[in-house]
Backbone as a chain_set.jsonl record, in Angstrom:
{"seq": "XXXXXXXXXXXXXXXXXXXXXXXXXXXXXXXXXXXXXXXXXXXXXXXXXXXXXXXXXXXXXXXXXXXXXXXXXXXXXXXXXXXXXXXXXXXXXXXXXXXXXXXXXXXXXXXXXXXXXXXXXXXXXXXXXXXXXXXXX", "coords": {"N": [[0.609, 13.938, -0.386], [-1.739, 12.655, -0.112], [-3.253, 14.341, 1.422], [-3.628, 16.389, -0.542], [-5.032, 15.655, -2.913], [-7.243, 15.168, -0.819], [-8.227, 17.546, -0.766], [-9.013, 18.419, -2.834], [-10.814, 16.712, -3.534], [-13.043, 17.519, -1.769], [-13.583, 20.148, -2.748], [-14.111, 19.676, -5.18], [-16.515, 18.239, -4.219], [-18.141, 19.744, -3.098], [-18.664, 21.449, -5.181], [-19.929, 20.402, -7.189], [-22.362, 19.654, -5.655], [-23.338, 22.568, -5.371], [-23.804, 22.842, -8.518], [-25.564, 20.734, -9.085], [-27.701, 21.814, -7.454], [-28.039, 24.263, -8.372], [-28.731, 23.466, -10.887], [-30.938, 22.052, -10.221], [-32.701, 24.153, -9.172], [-33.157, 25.016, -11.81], [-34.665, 23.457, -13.166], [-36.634, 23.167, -11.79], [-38.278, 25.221, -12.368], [-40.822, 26.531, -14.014], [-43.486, 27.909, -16.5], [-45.083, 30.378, -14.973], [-43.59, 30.792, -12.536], [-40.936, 31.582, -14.077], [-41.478, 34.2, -15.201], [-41.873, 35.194, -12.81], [-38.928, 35.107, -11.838], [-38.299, 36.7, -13.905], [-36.913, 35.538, -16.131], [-36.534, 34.525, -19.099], [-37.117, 31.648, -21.28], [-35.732, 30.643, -23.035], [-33.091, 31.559, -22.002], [-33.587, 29.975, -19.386], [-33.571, 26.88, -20.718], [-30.589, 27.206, -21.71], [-29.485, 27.406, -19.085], [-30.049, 25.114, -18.397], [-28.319, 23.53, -19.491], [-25.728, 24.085, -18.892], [-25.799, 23.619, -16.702], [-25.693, 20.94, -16.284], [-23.906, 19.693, -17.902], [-21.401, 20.892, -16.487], [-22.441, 19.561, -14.002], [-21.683, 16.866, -15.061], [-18.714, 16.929, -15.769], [-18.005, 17.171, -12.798], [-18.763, 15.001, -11.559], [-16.919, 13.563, -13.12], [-14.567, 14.094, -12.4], [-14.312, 13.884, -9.695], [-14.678, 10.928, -9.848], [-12.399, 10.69, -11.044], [-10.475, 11.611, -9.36], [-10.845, 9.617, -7.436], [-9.897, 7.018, -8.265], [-7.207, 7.534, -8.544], [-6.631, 8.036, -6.447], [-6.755, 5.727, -5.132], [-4.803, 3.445, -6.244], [-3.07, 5.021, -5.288], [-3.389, 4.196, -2.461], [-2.823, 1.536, -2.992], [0.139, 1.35, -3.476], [1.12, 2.067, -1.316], [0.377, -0.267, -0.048], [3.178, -1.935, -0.218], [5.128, -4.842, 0.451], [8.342, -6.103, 1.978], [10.65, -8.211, -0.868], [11.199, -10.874, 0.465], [8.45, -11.114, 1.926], [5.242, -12.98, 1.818], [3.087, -11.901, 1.069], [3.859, -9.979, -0.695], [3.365, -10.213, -2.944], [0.557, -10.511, -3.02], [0.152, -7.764, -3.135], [1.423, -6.829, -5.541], [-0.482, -8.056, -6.63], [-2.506, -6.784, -6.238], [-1.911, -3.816, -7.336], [-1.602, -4.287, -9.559], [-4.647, -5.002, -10.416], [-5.582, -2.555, -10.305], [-4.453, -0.963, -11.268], [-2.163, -1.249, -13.538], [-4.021, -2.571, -15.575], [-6.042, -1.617, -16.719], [-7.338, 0.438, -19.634], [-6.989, 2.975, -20.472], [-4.445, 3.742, -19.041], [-1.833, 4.324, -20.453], [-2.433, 6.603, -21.113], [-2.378, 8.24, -19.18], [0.124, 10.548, -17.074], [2.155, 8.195, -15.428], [3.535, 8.207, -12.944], [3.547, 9.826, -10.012], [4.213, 12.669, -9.463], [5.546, 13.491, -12.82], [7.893, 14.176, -14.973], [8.062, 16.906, -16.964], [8.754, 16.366, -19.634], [7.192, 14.375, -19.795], [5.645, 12.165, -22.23], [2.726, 11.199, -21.795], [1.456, 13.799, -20.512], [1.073, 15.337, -22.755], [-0.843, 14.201, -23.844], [-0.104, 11.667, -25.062], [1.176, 8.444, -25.23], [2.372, 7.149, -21.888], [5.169, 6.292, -21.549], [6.81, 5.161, -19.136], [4.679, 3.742, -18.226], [4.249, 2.246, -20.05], [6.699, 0.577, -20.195], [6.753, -0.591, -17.199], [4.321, -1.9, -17.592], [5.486, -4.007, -19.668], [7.578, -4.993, -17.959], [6.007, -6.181, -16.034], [5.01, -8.478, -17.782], [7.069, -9.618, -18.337], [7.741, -10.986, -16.193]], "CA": [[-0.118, 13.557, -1.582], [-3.229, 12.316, 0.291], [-4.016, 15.88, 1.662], [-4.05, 17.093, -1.607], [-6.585, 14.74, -3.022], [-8.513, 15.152, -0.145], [-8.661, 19.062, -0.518], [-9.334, 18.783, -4.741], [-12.25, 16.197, -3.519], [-13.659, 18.193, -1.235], [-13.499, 20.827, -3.845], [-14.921, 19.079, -6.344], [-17.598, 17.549, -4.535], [-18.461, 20.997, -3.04], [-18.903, 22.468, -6.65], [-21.12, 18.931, -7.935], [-23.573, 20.058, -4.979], [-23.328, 23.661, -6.044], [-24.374, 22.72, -9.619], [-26.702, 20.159, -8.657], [-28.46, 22.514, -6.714], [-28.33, 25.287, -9.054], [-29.777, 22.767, -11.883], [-32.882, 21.672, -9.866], [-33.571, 24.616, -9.339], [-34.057, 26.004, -13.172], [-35.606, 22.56, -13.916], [-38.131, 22.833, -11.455], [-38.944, 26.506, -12.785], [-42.58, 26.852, -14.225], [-43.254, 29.626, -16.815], [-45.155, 31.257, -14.167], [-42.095, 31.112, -12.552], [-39.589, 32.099, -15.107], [-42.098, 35.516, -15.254], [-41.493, 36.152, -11.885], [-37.88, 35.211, -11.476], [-37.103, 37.258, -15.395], [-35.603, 34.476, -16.883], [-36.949, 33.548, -20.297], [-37.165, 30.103, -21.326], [-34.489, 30.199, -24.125], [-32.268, 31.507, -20.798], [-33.586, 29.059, -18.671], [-33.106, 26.105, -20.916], [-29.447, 27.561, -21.577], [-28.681, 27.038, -18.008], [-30.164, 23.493, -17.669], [-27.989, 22.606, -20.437], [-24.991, 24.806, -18.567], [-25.142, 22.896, -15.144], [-25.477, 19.599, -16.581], [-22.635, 19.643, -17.862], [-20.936, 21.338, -15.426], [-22.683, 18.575, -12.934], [-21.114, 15.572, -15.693], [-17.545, 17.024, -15.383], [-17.082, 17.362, -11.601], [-18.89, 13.708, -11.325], [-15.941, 12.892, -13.615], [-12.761, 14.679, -11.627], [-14.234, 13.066, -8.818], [-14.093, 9.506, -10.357], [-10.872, 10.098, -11.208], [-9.692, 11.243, -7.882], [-10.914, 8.037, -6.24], [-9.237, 5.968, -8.834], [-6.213, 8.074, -8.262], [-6.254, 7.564, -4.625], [-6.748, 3.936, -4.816], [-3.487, 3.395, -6.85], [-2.139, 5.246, -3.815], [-2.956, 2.978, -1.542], [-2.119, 0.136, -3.564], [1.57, 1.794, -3.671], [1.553, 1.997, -0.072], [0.486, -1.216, 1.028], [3.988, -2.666, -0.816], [5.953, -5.308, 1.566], [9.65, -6.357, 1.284], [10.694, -8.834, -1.215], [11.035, -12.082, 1.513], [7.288, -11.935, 2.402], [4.796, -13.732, 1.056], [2.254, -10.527, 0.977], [4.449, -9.006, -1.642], [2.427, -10.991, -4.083], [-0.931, -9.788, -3.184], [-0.216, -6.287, -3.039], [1.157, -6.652, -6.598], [-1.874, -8.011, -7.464], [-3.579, -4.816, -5.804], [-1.664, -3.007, -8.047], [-2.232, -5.419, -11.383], [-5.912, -5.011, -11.077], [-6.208, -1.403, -9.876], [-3.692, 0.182, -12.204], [-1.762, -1.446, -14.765], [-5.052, -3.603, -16.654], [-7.051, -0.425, -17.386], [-6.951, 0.501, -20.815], [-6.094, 4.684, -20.593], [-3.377, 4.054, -18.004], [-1.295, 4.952, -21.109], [-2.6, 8.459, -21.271], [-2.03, 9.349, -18.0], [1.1, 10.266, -16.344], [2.198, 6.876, -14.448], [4.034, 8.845, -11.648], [2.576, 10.465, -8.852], [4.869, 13.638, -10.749], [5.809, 13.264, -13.74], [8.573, 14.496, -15.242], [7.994, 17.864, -17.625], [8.687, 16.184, -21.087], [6.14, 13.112, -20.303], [4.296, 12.207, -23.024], [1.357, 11.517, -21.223], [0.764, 14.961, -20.442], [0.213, 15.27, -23.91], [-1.981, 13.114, -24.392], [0.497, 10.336, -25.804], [1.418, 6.945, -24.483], [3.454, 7.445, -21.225], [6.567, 5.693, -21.421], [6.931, 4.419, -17.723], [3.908, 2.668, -17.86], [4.337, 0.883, -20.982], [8.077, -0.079, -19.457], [6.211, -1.348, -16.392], [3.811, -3.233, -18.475], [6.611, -5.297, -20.252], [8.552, -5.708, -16.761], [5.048, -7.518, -15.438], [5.027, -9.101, -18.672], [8.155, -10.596, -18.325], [7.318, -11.962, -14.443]], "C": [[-1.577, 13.285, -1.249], [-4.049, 13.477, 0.984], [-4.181, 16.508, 0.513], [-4.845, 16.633, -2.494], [-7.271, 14.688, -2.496], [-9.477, 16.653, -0.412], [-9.271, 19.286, -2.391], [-10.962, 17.835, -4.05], [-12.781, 16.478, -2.861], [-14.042, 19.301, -2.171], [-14.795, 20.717, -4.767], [-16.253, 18.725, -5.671], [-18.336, 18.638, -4.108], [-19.068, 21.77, -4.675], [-20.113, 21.744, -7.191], [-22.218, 19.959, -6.506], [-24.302, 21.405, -5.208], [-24.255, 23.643, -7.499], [-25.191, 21.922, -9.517], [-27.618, 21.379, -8.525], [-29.303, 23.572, -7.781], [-29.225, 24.957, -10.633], [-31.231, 22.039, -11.469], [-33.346, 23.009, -10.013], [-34.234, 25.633, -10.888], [-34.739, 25.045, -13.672], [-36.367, 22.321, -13.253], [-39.024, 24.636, -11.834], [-40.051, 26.233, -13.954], [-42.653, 27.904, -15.97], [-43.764, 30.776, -15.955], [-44.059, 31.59, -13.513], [-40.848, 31.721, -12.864], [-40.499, 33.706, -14.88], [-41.702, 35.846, -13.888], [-39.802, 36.308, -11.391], [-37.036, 36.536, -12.802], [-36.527, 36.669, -15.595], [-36.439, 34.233, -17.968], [-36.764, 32.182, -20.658], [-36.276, 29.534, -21.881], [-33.12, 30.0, -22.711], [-32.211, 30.362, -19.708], [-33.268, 27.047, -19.396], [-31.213, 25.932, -21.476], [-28.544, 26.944, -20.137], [-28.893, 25.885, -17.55], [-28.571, 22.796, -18.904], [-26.118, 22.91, -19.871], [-24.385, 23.633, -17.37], [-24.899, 21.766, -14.992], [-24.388, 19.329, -16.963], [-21.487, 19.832, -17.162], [-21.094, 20.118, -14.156], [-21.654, 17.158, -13.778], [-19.534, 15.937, -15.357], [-16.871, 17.013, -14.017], [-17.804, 15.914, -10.99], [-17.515, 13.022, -11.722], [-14.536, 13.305, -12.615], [-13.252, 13.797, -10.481], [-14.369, 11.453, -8.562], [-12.503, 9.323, -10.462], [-9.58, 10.326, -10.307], [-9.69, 10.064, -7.378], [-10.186, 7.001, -7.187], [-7.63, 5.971, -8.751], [-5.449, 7.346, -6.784], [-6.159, 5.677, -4.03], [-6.026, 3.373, -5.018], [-2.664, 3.933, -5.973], [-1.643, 4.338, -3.072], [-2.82, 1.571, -1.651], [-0.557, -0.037, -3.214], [1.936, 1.857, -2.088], [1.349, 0.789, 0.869], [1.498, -2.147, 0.973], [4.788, -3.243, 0.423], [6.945, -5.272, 0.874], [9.306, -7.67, 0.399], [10.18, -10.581, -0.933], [9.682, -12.272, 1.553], [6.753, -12.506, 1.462], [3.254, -12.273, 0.555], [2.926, -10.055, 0.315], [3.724, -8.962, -2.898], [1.0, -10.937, -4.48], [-0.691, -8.43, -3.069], [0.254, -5.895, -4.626], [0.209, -7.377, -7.58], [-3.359, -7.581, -7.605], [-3.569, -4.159, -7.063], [-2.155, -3.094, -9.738], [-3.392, -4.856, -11.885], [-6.285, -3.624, -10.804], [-5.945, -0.122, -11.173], [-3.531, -0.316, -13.888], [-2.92, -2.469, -16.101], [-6.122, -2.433, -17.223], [-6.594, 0.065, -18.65], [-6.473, 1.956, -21.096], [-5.433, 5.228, -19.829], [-2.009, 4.712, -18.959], [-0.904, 6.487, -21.192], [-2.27, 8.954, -20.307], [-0.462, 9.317, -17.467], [1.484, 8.989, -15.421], [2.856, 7.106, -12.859], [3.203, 9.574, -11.051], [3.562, 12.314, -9.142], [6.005, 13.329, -11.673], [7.048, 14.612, -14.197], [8.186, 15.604, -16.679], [7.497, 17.162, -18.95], [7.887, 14.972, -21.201], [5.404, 13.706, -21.046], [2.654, 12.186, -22.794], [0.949, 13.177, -21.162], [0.304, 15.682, -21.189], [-0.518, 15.05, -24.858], [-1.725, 11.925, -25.222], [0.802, 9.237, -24.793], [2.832, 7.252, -23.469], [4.376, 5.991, -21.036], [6.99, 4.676, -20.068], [6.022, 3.835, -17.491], [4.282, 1.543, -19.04], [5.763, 0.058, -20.979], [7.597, -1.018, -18.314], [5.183, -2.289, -16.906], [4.53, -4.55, -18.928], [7.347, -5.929, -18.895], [7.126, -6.849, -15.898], [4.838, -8.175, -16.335], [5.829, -10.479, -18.478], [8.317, -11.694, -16.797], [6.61, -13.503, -15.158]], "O": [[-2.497, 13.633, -1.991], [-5.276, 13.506, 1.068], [-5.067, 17.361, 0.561], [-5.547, 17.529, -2.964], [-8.311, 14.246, -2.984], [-10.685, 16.878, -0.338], [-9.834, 20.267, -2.877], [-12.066, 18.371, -4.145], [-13.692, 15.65, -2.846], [-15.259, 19.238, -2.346], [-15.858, 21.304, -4.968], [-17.234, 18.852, -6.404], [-19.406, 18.696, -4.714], [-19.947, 22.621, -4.812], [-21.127, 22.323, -7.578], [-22.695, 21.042, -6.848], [-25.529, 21.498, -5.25], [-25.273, 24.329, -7.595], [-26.153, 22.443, -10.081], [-28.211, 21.845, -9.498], [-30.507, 23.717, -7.991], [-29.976, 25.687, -11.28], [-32.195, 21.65, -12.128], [-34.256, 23.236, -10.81], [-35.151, 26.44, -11.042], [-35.5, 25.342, -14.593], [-37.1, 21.379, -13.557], [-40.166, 24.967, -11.515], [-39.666, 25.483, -14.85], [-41.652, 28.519, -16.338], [-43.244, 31.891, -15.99], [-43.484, 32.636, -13.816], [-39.984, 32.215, -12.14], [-39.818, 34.441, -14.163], [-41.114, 36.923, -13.794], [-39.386, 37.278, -10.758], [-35.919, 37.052, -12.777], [-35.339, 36.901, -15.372], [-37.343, 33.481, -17.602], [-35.926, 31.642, -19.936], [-35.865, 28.398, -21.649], [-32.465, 28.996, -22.429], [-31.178, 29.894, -19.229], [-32.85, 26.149, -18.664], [-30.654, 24.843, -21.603], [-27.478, 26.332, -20.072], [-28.29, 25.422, -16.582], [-28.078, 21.669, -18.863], [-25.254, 22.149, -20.307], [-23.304, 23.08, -17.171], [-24.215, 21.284, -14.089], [-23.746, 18.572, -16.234], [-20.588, 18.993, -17.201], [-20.131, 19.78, -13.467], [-20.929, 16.497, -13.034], [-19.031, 15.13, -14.576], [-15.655, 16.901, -13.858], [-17.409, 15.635, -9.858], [-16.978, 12.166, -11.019], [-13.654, 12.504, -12.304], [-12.509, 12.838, -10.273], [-14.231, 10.855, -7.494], [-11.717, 8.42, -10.176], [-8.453, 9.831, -10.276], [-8.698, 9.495, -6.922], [-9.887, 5.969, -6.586], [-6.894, 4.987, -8.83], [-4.503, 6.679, -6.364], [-5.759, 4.935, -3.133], [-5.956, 2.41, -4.255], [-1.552, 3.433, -5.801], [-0.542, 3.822, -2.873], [-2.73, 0.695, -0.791], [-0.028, -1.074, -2.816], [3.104, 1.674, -1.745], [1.794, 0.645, 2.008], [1.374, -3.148, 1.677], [5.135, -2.485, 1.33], [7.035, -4.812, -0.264], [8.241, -8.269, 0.548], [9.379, -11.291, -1.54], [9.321, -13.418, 1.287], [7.315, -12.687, 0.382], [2.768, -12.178, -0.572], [2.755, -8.894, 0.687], [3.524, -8.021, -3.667], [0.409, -11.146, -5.54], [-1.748, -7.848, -2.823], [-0.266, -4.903, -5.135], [0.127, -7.337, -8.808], [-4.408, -7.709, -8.238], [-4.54, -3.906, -7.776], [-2.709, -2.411, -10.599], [-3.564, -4.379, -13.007], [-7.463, -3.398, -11.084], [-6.539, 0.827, -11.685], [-4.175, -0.068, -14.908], [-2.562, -2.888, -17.202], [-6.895, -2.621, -18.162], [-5.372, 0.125, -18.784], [-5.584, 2.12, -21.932], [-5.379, 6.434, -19.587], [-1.218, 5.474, -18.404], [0.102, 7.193, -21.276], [-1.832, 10.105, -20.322], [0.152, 8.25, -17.422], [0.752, 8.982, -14.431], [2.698, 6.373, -11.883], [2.15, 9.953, -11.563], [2.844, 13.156, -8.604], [7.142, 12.989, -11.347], [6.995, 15.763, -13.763], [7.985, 14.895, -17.665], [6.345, 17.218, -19.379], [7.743, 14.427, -22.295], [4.797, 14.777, -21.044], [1.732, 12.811, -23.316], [0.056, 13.6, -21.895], [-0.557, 16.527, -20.94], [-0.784, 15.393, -26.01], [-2.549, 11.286, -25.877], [0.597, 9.355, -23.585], [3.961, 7.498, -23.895], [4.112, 4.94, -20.452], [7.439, 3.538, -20.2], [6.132, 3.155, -16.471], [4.521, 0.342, -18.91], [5.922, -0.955, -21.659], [7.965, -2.191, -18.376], [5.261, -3.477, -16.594], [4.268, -5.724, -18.664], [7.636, -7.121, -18.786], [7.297, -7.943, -15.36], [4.12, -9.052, -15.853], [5.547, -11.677, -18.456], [8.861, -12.777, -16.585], [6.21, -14.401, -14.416]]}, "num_chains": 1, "name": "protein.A"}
């Protein structure tokens, strides 16, 4: 699971530098410039408006890897019952996962089962079950 979050955020942050890159350079273009590269201006403000976006979405996947991954290792730092560290790692989990407000929307498993609702953009079921069970603590 943690190699495959590493290889999407490598990915991702590979692509953000990519579009970065590729948006300085039409917003440091000139019109002298634009004349010698053949880009018109309508074209060139097309593609500032192209990469920016492009740059806002792979800022976002890679937010939501690291928030991903952090809920990981919340899930992995779990002791047995007996200790006394059982108690801070579910209150790793408390503040990492279950207090965010569009933990709903997302799948709550690390895979989810076909017919979750989450995946369609409705309130997944296994979190709002785990909600009530820390409720009831």
């Amino acid at each position: 699971m943690g190699e495959k979050h590493c290889s999407y955020q490598q990915k991702y942050q590979y692509k953000l530098a990519k579009s970065q890159h590729k948006l300085s350079f039409y917003l440091s273009l000139t019109e002298i410039d634009c004349i010698k590269h053949k880009i018109s201006m309508d074209k060139r403000s097309v593609k500032i408006n192209k990469y920016q976006l492009k740059t806002l979405k792979y800022q976002a996947k890679l937010a939501n890897i690291s928030a991903v991954t952090q809920t990981a290792i919340a899930y992995t730092k779990l002791h047995s019952a007996n200790d006394n560290g059982a108690f801070t790692s579910l209150r790793l989990i408390d503040k990492l996962s279950l207090n965010s407000t569009n933990v709903f929307y997302r799948p709550y498993k690390a895979n989810p089962c076909k017919s979750c609702p989450a995946l369609r953009g409705k309130d997944c079921l296994c979190a709002i079950k785990q909600q009530q069970r820390q409720q009831a603590l």
